[in-house]
C-alpha angles and dihedrals in degrees: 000000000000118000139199118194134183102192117195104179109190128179088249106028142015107234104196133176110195116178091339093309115123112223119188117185136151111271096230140103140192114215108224139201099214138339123270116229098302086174092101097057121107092232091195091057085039084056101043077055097043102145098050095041093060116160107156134157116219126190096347082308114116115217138173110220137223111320099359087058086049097044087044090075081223108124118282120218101203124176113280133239129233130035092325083065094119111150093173085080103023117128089210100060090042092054105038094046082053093054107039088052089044089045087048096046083050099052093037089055084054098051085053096055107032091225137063114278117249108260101237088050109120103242101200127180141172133204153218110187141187127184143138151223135217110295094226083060095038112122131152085246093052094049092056102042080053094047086048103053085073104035101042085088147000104267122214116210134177127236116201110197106179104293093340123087127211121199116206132195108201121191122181110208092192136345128191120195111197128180118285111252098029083070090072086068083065093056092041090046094053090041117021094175080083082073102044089256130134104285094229086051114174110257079221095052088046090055080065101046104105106209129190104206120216102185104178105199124175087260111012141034121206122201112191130168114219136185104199112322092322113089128216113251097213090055102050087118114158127181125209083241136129148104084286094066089043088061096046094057089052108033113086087052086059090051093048097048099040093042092237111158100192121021113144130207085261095054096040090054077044086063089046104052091033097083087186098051113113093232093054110098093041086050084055102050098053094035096053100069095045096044085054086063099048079053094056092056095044089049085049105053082047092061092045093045089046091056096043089057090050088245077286093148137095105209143027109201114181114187135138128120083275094051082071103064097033092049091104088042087060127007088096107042098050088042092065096050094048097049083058099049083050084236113136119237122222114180105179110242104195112090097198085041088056101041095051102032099098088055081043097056093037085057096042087053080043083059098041129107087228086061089052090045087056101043082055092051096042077043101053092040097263128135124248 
């Protein structure tokens, strides 16, 4: 099996494409001793749910992964935010990627079929992968030690599937890791109607297109400038700022007050998007004030970018899962500076379009003629 996968890895959630399919799960996992009695589970309906019924064992280790390690009531390790954010070496990153992709080459092998794969059965893959890491820790260097990571050996998980278990080879023929932020040209790129373009925009007309980037993650923000799909070195500025650091300033207030032994930083962004929790209204309460904060600094990097950069920029695009909740924190003040600047404004509007447009622009890059150019060239010896 042959597989293509965009892989977005944010401090909050994993973002995946694999083979087109859009795949969203908390980017979490709880380390266990041994399994509990799995022989009751349906493992057809496990395997239609594949990605949020996640139980894999990596490198002799066993984990549950994304919401069934939430939903377990085991404890949960999740990124975390602030400058000890590195993903290049993260175990989480590294396991979770590996699952997602295992659990998907399991329940593909039984769509093809129409029937559960026998157990000893040899479920190989292999992989084209692109990702990215924060684009204030992006170096060339970075980028490879993360590639390599995957590709230095074929890995073996196992995939438990209610009493039954799966093993996967994985191979990853190349994998090519670019800046976050600079992923969403690709999107725009792919899809310029984003960026209240015409949607059969002119590649020739895009390479012009000058783009601020506010990615507004849970524990970073990037600001880029791009021209086109290429950034400009000097402007690859990124904030430990986010929705994440707002949680985690008032957390431990809302645990005390409320008598709630174990919320995490997932569950407590859980109260805040789920407008019928019964927590809701109280999340919100203490999460507003300090999300405004963490809108003042963001708005704030934007103005000193933007005059760094001599206002010389066309558009200023803000997306990312943390652009949704601090839209009202934000959208007019940075309006304004920007109508006076005489730069346009485009805040994606789409919630689903600016969660996922960082996985839609690595898999657009995944897709691209420039991706194959560079697997040829990892693949003949030469640099790029």
């Amino acid at each position: 099996m042959q597989f293509m996968v965009a892989n977005d890895n944010g401090n909050s959630e994993q973002d995946l494409i694999i083979n087109g399919q859009r795949i969203s799960s908390p980017n979490v996992f709880a380390r266990v001793g041994k399994l509990t009695n799995l022989d009751e589970l349906n493992p057809e309906y496990i395997l239609k749910h594949i990605h949020d019924n996640l139980i894999v064992s990596v490198d002799g280790a066993l984990y549950y992964v994304g919401a069934y390690a939430m939903s377990s009531g085991q404890r949960c390790r999740s990124i975390t935010v602030g400058v000890d954010n590195d993903k290049v070496s993260s175990d989480i990153v590294y396991v979770n990627t590996l699952a997602h992709i295992a659990g998907e080459v399991v329940a593909t092998a039984f769509k093809e079929k129409g029937q559960l794969p026998e157990e000893g059965e040899a479920l190989k893959a292999r992989i084209d992968m692109a990702t990215a890491i924060p684009v204030s820790y992006y170096t060339k260097a970075k980028a490879a030690e993360f590639a390599e990571k995957f590709m230095r050996k074929q890995h073996t998980v196992t995939v438990y599937v209610g009493a039954r278990e799966y093993v996967v080879f994985l191979s990853f023929d190349f994998v090519k890791a670019i800046p976050e932020g600079v992923t969403a040209a690709h999107a725009f790129m792919d899809r310029p109607e984003l960026i209240h373009q015409v949607k059969n925009l002119s590649a020739k007309k895009f390479e012009t297109l000058r783009i601020l980037h506010i990615a507004i993650g849970e524990g970073t923000t990037e600001f880029p400038i791009t021209t086109g799909i290429a950034f400009k070195p000097d402007f690859i500025t990124g904030t430990f700022n986010g929705n994440g650091h707002a949680i985690t300033r008032v957390l431990e207030s809302f645990k005390k007050d409320f008598g709630l032994q174990s919320v995490t930083r997932q569950d407590f962004s859980r109260y805040v998007r789920d407008t019928g929790h019964k927590y809701h209204d109280a999340a919100m309460s203490y999460f507003i004030p300090a999300l405004e904060d963490e809108a003042e600094d963001i708005l704030n990097m934007a103005e000193q970018v933007l005059s760094r950069a001599n206002n010389e920029v066309d558009i200023v695009a803000v997306y990312g899962g943390g652009s949704i909740l601090m839209r009202d924190a934000l959208e007019k003040r940075l309006s304004a500076f920007c109508k006076r600047a005489k730069i346009r404004l485009v805040y994606i509007d789409d919630p689903e379009d600016a969660v996922f447009i960082e996985a839609d622009g690595l898999n657009a890059f995944l897709s691209s003629k420039l991706f194959q150019v560079l697997k040829n060239n990892a693949m003949s010896g030469e640099k790029g």
